[in-house]
C-alpha positions in Angstrom: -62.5 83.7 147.4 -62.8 87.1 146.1 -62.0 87.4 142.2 -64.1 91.0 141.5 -62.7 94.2 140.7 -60.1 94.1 137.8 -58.4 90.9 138.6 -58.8 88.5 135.8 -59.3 84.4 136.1 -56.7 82.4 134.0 -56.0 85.8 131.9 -59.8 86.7 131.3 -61.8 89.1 132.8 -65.4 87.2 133.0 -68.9 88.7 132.7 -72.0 86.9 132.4 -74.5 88.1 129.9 -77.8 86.5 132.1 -78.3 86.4 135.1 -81.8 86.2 137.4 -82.2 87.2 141.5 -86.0 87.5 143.0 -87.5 87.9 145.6 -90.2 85.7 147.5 -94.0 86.3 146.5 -96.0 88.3 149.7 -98.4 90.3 150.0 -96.2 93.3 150.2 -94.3 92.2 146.7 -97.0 90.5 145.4 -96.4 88.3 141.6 -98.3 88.9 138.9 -101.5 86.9 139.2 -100.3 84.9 135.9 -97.0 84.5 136.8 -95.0 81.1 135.6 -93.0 79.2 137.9 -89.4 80.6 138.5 -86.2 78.4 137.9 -86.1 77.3 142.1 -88.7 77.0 144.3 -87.3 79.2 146.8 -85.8 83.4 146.0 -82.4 83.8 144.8 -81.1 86.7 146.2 -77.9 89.7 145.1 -76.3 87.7 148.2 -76.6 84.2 147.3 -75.2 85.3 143.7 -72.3 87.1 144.6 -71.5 83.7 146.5 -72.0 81.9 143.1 -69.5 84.5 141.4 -67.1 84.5 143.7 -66.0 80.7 143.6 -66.8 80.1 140.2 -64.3 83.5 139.2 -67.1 85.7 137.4 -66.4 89.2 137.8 -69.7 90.8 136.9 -73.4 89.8 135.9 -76.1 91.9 134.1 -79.2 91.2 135.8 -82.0 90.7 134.2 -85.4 90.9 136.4 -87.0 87.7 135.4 -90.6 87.2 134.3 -92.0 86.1 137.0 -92.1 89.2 139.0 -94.0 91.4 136.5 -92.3 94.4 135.2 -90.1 95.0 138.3 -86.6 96.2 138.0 -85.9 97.0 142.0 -84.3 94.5 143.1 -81.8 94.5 140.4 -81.1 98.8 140.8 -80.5 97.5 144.4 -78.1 94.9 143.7 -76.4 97.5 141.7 -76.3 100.2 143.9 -74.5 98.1 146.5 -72.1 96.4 144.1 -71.9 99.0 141.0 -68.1 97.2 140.3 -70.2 93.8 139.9 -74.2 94.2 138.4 -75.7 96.3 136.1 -79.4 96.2 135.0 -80.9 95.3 131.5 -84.5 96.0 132.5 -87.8 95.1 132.2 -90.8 97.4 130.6 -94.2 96.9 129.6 -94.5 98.1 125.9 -98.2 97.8 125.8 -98.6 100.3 128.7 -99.5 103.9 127.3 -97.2 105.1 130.4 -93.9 103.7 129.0 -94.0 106.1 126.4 -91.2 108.9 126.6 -88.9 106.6 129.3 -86.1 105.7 126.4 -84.8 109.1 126.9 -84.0 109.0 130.6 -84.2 106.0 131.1 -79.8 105.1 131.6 -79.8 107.8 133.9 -80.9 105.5 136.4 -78.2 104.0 138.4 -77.1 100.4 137.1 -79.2 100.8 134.0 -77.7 99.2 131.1 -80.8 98.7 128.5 -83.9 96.9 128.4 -84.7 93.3 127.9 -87.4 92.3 125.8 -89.7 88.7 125.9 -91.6 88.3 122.7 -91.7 84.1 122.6 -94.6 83.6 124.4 -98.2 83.5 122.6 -99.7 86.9 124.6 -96.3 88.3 123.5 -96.0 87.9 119.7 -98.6 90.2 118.4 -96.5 93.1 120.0 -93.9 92.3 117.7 -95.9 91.0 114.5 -98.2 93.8 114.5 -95.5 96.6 115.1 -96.8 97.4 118.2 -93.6 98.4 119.6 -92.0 100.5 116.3 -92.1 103.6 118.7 -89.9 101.9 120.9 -87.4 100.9 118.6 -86.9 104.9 117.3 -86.8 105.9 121.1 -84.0 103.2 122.3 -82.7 104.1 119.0 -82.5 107.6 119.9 -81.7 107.6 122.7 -78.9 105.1 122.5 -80.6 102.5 124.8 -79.4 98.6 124.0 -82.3 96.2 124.2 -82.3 92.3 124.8 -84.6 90.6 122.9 -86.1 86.9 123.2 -87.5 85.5 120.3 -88.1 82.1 118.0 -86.6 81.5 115.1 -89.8 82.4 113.2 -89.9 85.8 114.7 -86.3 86.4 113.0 -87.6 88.3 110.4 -89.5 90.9 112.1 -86.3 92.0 114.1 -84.5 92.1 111.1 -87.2 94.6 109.6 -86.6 96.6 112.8 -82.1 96.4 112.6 -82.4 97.7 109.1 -85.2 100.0 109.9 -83.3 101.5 112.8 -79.7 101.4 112.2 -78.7 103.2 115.5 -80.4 100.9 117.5 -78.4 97.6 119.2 -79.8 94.9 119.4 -78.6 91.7 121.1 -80.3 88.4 120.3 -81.0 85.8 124.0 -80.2 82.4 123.8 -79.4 81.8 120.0 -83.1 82.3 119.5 -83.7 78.9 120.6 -86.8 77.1 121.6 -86.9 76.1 125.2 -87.0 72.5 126.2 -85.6 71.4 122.4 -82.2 69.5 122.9 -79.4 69.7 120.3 -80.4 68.8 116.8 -83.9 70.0 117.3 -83.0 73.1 119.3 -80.6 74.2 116.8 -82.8 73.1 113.3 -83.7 77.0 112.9 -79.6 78.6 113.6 -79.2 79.6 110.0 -82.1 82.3 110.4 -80.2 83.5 113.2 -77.3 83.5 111.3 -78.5 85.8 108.8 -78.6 88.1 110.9 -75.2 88.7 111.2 -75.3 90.6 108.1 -76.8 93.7 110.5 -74.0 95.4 112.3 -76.1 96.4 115.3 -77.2 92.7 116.3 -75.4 90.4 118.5 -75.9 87.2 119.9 -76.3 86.3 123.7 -74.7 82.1 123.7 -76.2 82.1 127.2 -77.5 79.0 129.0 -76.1 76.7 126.2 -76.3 73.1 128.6 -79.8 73.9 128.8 -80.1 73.0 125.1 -78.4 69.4 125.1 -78.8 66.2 126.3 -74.6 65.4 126.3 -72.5 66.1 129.3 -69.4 68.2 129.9 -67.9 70.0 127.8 -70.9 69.7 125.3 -68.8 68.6 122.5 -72.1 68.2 120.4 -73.1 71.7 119.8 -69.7 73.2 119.7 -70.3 72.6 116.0 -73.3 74.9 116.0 -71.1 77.5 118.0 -68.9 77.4 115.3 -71.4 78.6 113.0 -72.0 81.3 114.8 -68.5 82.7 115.7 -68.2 82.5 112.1 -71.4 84.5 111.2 -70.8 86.7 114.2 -67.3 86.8 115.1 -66.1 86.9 118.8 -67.0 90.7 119.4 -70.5 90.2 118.7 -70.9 86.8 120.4 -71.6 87.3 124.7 -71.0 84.0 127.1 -73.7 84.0 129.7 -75.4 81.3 131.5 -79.1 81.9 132.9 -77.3 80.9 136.1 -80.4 79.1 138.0 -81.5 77.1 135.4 -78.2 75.7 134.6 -77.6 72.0 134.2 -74.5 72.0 135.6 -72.1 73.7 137.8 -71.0 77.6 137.1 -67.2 76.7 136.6 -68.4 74.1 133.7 -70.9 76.5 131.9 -67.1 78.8 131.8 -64.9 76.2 131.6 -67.4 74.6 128.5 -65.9 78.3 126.5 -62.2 78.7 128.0 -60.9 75.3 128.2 -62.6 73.0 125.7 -62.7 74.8 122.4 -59.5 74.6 120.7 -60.4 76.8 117.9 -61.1 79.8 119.7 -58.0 82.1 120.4 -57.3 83.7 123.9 -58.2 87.2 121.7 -61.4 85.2 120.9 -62.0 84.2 124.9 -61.8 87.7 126.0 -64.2 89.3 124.0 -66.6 86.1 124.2 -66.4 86.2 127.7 -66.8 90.0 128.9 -65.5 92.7 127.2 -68.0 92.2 123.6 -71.1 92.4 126.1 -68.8 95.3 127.9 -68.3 97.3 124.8 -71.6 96.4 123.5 -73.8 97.9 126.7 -71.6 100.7 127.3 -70.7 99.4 130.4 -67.0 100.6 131.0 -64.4 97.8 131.9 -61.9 98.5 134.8 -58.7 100.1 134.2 -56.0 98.1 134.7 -53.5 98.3 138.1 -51.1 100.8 137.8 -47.6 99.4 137.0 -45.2 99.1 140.1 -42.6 101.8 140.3 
């Protein structure tokens, strides 16, 4: 079942804010040495995705090129090349490297380049970001008008909103509510009112992507809908992106949309549309379809 282009599921047009392909780890496209394990034991391909999409009724993905690869963004330009009206890139880009200096400026004239996404969780990560290691790459994606992804923990919170205040041009968007993976409801969400506060900055967002992950209920996750109250409130709907983190889900695709679109009576259908695509749309500068011309 086909559902792309500018056809709409139940009314909404449906993007997902996180999504991860790879490849397999050979000698020719060798892993970094240090790499983690990836979400499946075997590579998850443009092809097997699209094949995910297309039953569950997602019209578009932004890929981002996951860890475990190193800082590799080809196989994500690929996947938008071939399917430009379905992925687009938020990209990976070593900010400790001397050479990434001077990118920001060209660096959406690739094709299927959205932005950059940014890991600064992990312990060989944070100094980058507590030691202002990577203030010249705020000004240039500032500049530049680049949007960056960033993961962090809720202690980290302050430092990016040093850097939104700092640079007022740049957009930021914050992965996963900030949580801390492997924490399950209360515990996961004991740190949201940090995130929260950063509401206050116009140019930070909030990625509610992979949201199952974070609990131990079941469908529809009636036990943190409370904390995604909290922040539609902060946020509001147009700076609030659905995604999922597809192949570390807990569940089925058609739940992790169904979770947003069908279970939350509080949330309007205005409210659905820009949670579920056209925020993250508007947000990346990633232009939506126009609509069918009217039948004469």
């Amino acid at each position: 079942m086909q559902t792309h282009g500018n056809r709409k599921r139940n009314g909404i047009y449906i993007v997902d804010a996180q999504v991860h392909i790879w490849g397999a780890n050979t000698p020719d496209r060798p892993w970094p040495l240090a790499a983690r394990e990836p979400h499946k034991s075997v590579p998850f391909s443009k092809d097997d995705l699209l094949r995910e999409m297309d039953v569950a009724g997602v019209h578009r993905a932004v890929i981002v090129p996951p860890s475990w690869e190193g800082y590799r963004n080809d196989l994500g330009l690929e996947a938008a090349r071939h399917h430009p009206d379905r992925f687009a890139v938020m990209g990976r880009l070593d900010v400790r490297s001397p050479t990434s200096r001077g990118l920001m400026a060209a660096w959406r004239q690739q094709s299927g380049m959205l932005g950059l996404r940014l890991v600064f969780h992990r312990p060989a990560y944070r100094p980058i970001l507590a030691e202002g290691r990577a203030d010249w790459l705020w000004a240039e994606a500032g500049e530049a008008g680049v949007p960056i992804m960033v993961m962090v923990y809720p202690d980290q919170i302050p430092a990016i909103d040093r850097i939104a205040e700092r640079y007022p041009g740049l957009r930021l968007v914050m992965d996963h509510l900030c949580l801390p993976s492997g924490a399950k409801d209360e515990e996961a969400f004991a740190d949201l009112d940090r995130l929260l506060a950063l509401a206050r900055r116009p140019n930070v967002a909030v990625k509610a992507t992979s949201l199952p992950y974070y609990t131990s209920d079941r469908y529809p996750y009636r036990r943190i809908h409370r904390y995604l109250r909290g922040v539609y409130d902060a946020f509001g709907p147009k700076r609030l992106f659905w995604g999922t983190d597809l192949t570390k889900l807990p569940c089925s695709y058609r739940e992790a949309i169904t979770m947003i679109t069908e279970e939350i009576p509080w949330l309007t259908a205005d409210d659905k549309e820009w949670i579920m695509g056209r925020g993250l749309c508007e947000w990346l500068g990633w232009a939506l379809p126009s609509p069918p011309a009217a039948a004469t």
